[in-house]
DOFI-439872 format. One record per residue (C-alpha): residue number from 0; residue in one letter; x, y, z. Coordinates in steps of 0.1 Angstrom, whole numbers. Layout:
% residues N
+-----+-----+-------+-------+-------+
|   n | res |  east | north |    up |
+-----+-----+-------+-------+-------+
| NUM |   A |     X |     Y |     Z |
...
+-----+-----+-------+-------+-------+
END
This chain:
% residues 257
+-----+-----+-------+-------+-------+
|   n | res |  east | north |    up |
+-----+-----+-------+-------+-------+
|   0 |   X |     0 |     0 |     0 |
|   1 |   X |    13 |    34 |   -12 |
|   2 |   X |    36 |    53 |    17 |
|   3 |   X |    33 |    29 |    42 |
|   4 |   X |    71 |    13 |    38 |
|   5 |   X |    86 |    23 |    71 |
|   6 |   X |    58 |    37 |    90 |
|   7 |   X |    59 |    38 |   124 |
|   8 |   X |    27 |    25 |   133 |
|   9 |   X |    12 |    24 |   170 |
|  10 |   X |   -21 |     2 |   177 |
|  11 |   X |   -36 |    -1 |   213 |
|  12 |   X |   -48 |   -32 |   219 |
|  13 |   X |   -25 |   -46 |   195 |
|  14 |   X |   -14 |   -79 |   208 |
|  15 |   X |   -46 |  -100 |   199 |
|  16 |   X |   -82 |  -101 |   176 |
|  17 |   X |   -89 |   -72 |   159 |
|  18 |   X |   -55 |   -50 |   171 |
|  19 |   X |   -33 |   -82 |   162 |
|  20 |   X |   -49 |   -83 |   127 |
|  21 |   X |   -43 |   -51 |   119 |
|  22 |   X |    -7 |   -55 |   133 |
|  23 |   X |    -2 |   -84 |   106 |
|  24 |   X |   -12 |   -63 |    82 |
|  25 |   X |     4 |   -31 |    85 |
|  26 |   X |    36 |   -53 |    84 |
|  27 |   X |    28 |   -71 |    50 |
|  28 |   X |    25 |   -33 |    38 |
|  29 |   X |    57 |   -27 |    50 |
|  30 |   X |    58 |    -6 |    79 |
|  31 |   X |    69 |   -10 |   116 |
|  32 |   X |    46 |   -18 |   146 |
|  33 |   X |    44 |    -9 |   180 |
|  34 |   X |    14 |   -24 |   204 |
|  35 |   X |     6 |   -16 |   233 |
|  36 |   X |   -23 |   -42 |   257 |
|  37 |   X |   -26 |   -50 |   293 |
|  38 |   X |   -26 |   -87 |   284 |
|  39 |   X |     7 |  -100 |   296 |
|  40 |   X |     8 |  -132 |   280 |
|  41 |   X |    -8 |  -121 |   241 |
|  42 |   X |    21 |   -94 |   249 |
|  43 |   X |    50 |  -120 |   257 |
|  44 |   X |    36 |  -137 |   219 |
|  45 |   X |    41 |  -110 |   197 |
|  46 |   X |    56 |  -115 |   160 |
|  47 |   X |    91 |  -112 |   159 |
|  48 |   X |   103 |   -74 |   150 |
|  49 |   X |    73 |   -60 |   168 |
|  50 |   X |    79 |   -40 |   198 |
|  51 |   X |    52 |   -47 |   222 |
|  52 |   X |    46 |   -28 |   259 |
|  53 |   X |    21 |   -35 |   285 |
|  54 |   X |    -1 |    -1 |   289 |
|  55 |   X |   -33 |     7 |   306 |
|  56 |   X |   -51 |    30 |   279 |
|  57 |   X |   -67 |    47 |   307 |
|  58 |   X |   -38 |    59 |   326 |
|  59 |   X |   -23 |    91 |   317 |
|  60 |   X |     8 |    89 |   329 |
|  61 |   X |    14 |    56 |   315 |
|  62 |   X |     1 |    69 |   281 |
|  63 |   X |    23 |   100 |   281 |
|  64 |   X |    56 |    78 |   292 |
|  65 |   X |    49 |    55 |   261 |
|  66 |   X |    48 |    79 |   240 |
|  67 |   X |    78 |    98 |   251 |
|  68 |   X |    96 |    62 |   246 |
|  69 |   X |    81 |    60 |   210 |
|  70 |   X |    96 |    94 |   208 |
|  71 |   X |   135 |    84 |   210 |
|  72 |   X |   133 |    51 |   196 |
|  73 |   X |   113 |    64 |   167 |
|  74 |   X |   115 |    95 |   165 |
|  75 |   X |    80 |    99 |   156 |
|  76 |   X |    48 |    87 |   143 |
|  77 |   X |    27 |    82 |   113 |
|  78 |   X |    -5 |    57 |   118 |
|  79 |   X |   -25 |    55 |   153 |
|  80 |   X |   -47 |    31 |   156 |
|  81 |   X |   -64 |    40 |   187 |
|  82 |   X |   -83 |     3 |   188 |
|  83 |   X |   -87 |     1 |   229 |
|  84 |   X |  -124 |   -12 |   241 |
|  85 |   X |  -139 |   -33 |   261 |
|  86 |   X |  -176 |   -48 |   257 |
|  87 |   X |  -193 |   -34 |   289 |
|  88 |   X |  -223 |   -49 |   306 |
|  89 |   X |  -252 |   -61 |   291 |
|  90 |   X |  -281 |   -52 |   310 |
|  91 |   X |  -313 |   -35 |   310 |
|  92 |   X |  -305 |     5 |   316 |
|  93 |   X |  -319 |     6 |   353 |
|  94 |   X |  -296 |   -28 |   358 |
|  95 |   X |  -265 |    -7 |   347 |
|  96 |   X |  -243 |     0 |   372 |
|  97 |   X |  -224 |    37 |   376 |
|  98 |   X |  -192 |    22 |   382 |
|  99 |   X |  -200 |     0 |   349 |
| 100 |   X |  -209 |    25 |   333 |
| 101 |   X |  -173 |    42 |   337 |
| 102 |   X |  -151 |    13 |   329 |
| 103 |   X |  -167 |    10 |   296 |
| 104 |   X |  -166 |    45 |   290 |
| 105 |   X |  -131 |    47 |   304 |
| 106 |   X |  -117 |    26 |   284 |
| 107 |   X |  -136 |    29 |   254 |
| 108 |   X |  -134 |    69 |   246 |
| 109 |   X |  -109 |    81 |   271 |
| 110 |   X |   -83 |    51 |   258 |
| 111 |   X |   -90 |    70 |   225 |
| 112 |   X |   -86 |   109 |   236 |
| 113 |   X |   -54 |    99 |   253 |
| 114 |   X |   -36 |    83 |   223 |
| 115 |   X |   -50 |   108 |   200 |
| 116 |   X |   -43 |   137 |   230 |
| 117 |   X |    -5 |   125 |   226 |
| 118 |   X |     3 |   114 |   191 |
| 119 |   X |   -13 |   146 |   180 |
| 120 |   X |    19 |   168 |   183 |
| 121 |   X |    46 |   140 |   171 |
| 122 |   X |    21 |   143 |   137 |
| 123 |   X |    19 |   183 |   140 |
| 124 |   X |    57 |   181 |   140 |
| 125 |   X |    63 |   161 |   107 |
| 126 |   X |    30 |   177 |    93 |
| 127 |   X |    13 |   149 |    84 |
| 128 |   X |    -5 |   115 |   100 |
| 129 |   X |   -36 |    94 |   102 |
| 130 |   X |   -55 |    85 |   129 |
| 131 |   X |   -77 |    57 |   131 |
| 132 |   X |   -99 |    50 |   160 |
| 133 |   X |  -121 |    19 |   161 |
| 134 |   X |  -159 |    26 |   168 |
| 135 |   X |  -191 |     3 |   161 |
| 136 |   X |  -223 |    -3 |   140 |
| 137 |   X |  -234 |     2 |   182 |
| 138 |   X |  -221 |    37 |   174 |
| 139 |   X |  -243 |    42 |   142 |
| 140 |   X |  -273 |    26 |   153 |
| 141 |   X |  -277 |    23 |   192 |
| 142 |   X |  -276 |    -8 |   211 |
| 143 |   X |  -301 |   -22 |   231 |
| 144 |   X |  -292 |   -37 |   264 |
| 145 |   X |  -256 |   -24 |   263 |
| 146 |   X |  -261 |    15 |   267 |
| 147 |   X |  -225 |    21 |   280 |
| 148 |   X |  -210 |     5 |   247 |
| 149 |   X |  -228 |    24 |   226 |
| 150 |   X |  -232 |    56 |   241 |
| 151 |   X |  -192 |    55 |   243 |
| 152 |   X |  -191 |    45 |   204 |
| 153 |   X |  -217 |    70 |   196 |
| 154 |   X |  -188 |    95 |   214 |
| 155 |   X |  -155 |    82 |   198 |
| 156 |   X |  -174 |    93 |   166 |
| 157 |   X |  -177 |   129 |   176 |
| 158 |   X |  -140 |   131 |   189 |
| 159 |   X |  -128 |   118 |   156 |
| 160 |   X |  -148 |   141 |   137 |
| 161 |   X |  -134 |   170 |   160 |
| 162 |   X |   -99 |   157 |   157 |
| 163 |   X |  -103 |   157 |   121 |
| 164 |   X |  -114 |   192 |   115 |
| 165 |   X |   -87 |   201 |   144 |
| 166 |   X |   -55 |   184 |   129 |
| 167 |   X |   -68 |   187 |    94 |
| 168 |   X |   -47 |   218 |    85 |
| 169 |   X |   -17 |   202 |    98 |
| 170 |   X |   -22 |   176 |    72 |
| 171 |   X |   -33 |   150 |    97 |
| 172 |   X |   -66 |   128 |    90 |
| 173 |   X |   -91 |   110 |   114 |
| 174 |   X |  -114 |    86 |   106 |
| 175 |   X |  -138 |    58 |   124 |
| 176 |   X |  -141 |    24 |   114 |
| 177 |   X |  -171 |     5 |   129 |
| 178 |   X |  -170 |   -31 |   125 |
| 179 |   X |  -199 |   -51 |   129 |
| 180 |   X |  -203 |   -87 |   147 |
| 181 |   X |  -170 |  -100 |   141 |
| 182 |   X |  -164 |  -133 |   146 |
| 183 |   X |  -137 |  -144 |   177 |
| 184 |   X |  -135 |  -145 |   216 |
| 185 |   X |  -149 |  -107 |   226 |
| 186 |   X |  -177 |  -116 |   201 |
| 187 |   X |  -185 |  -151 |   216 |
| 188 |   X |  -184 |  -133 |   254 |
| 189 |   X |  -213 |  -109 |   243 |
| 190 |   X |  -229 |  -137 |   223 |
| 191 |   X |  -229 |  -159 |   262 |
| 192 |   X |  -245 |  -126 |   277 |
| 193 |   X |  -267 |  -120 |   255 |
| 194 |   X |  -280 |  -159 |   254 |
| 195 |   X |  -283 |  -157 |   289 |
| 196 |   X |  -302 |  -122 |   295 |
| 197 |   X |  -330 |  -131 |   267 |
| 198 |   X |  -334 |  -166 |   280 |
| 199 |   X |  -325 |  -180 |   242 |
| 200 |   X |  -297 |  -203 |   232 |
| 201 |   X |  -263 |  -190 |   218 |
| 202 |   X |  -268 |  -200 |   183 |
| 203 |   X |  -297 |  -181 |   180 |
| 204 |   X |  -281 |  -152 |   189 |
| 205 |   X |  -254 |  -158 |   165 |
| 206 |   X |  -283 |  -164 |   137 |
| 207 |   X |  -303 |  -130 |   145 |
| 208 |   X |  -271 |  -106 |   144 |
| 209 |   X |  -261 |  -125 |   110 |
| 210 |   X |  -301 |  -120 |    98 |
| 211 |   X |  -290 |   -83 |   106 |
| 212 |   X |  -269 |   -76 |    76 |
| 213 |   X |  -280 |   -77 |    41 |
| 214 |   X |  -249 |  -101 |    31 |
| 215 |   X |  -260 |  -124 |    64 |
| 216 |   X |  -224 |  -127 |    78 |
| 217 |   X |  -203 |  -117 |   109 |
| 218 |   X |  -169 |  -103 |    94 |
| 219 |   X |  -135 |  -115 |   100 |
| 220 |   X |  -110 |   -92 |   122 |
| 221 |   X |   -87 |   -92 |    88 |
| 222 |   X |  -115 |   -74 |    72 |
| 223 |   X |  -114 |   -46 |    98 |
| 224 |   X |   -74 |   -43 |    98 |
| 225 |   X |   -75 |   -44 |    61 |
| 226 |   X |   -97 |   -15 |    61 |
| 227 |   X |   -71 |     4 |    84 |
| 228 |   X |   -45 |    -3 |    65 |
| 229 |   X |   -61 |    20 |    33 |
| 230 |   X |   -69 |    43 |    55 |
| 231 |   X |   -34 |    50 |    72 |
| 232 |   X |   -19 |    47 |    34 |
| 233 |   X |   -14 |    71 |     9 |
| 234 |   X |   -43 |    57 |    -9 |
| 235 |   X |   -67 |    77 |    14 |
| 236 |   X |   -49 |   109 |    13 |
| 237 |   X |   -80 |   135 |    15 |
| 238 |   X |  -100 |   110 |    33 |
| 239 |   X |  -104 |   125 |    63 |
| 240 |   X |  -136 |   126 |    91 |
| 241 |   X |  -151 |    97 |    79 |
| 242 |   X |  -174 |    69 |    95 |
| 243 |   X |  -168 |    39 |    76 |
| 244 |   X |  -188 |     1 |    86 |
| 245 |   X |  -168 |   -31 |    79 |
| 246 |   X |  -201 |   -50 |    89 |
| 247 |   X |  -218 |   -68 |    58 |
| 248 |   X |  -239 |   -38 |    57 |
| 249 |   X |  -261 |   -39 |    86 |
| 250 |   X |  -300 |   -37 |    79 |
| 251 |   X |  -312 |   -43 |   109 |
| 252 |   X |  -292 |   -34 |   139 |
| 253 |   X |  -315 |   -46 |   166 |
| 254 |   X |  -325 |   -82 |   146 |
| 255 |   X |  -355 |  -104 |   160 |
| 256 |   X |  -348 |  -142 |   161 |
+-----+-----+-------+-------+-------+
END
């Protein structure tokens, strides 16, 4: 992919599913990646050539320390993917609880403000960069039974959009992916909860969100790294403040089975 030989490519939650893929596939364009996860053990498996550090998103200090790091063994950066989240509960609203609430949020939108908050001036410096934060259809469309998910989806939206009016003059882009059901482990956890909150069994589920596209499939996490990979190339060069769905086109985002 065009200008991506060399690139100094971060991705939070980088060391497994959708964070992994797109890992694998910035490297087959030819750049260099950097991850950052609080999961010790996807971190201690990393592909060889890939530097990997253990970070809480969430932590400011921690963020700002990484980044300083990036800073002298880099020297700077050119792709962010800012792909931190976490499922949250799923639950009725009045079953939500506050301190729920925040560690979806948390984790979800301020993972993405930090990483953004810092790679911003590395990008300002070389005058050019692309940011790309990973949303959700649930940020499209609404989600029942998992408010703090999509409410926090629904926001990473809006700071993209800001950041890509912000850092536009500087010749940085933003954009959103949102990927739809995609099939692997987070995907089967909210597939369990889901089951067991609507009293149905797990395969049913699985067959309603399917129903809910109009090409009746989950997607693969390849898809959504794929789609990052154009967007952090040359190839999108004036595409900038976009929301763009890797979901099979979603119909129905709230499917009956």
């Amino acid at each position: 992919m065009r200008g991506l030989d060399n690139a100094r490519v971060l991705i939070t939650a980088g060391a497994s599913g959708i964070g992994r893929a797109m890992g694998e596939a910035f490297v087959a364009a030819g750049a260099r990646v950097w991850v950052t996860d609080i999961d010790r053990e996807a971190l201690a498996d990393l592909p060889k050539g890939w530097i990997g550090r253990r970070v809480d998103v969430t932590d400011e200090a921690a963020m700002a320390d990484l980044f300083k790091e990036l800073k002298v063994k880099w020297g700077g950066l050119d792709v962010l993917c800012a792909n931190a989240g976490v499922a949250g509960p799923t639950a009725l609203i009045e079953d939500v609880a506050l301190e729920d609430w925040r560690a979806c949020v948390s984790v979800n939108l301020e993972g993405a403000f930090l990483a953004a908050k810092f790679a911003a001036p590395m990008m300002k410096d070389r005058g050019a960069g692309s940011i790309v934060v990973t949303s959700s259809t649930a940020g499209q469309y609404g989600y029942p039974n998992r408010a703090p998910y999509a409410a926090a989806k629904w926001a990473v939206i809006g700071l993209m959009k800001t950041l890509a009016m912000e850092l536009g003059p500087h010749g940085i882009r933003a954009n959103a992916i949102c990927p739809g059901a995609v099939e692997g482990p987070r995907m089967e956890g909210v597939l369990a909860r889901e089951a067991a909150a609507k009293g149905m069994a797990r395969d049913e589920v699985y067959r309603g969100y399917a129903s809910g596209t109009s090409m009746g499939s989950f997607v693969e996490a390849a898809d959504i790294a794929d789609m990052a990979v154009f967007l952090g190339s040359d190839a999108a060069r004036l595409v900038s403040g976009q929301v763009i769905a890797v979901d099979g086109h979603t119909v129905n985002p709230d499917p009956k089975v």
